[in-house]
N, C-alpha and C positions, 0 to 999 in steps of 0.2 A: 570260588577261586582258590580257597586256599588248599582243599584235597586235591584239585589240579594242578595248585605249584608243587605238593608233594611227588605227587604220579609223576610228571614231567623231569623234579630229579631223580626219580631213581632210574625212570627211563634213559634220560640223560646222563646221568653216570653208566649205565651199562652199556649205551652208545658206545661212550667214550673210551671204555675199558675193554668191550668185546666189539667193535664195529662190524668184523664178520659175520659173526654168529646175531646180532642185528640186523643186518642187510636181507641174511636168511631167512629172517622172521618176515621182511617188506613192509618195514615199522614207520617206514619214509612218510607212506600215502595219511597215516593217521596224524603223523606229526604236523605236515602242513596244514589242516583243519584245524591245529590251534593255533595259528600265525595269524587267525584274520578274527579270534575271541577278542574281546574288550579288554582285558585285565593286560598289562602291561608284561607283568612279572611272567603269566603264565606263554605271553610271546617269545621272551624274551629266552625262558627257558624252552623252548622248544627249536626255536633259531640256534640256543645249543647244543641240542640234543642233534639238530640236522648235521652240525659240522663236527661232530662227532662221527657221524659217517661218513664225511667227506659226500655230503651230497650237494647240488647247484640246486639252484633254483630260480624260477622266473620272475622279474620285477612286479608281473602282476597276484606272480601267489604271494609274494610281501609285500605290495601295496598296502595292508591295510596296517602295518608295524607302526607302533608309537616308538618315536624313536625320539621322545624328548628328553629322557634321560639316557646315555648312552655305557652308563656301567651297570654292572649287576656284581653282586657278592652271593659267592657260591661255596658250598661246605662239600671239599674234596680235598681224598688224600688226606685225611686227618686233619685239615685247617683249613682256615677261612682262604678264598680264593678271589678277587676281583678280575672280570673278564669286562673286557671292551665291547659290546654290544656292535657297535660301528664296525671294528673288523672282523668281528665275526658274520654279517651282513654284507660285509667287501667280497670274505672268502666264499660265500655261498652263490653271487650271484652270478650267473651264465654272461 
């Protein structure tokens, strides 16, 4: 899990900074394959890396989100970051 929580941000950060040149790539279909992994962290990053694109998705491709803890601490833009898990799971769903 933990070279998947790396992958996921750097993925995630280029989402977030290039979402264009992202969407180009049809980085979306790989991302939701780790929304339904175990590791929490690496859902969690990948649910941000989605809304980095501005993509929706369907309550059954995030059925399986652990969503007991509802923040994550993320290293962007040169400092530490806290993102809401929860709204970011509001903004994605159809």
């Amino acid at each position: 899990p933990l070279l998947q929580r790396g992958l996921l941000w750097g993925i995630g950060t280029l989402c977030t900074t290039f979402p264009d040149e992202m969407k180009k790539r049809c980085i979306e279909k790989d991302l939701l394959a780790y929304l339904s992994l175990e590791d929490r962290s690496v859902q969690h990053l990948a649910l941000w890396a989605l809304s980095g694109l501005g993509a929706k998705c369907s309550r059954e491709e995030m059925a399986n989100l652990d969503m007991s803890v509802t923040d994550m601490t993320i290293y962007q833009a040169h400092e530490l970051t806290t993102v809401d898990v929860k709204r970011l799971y509001d903004s994605l769903i159809l």
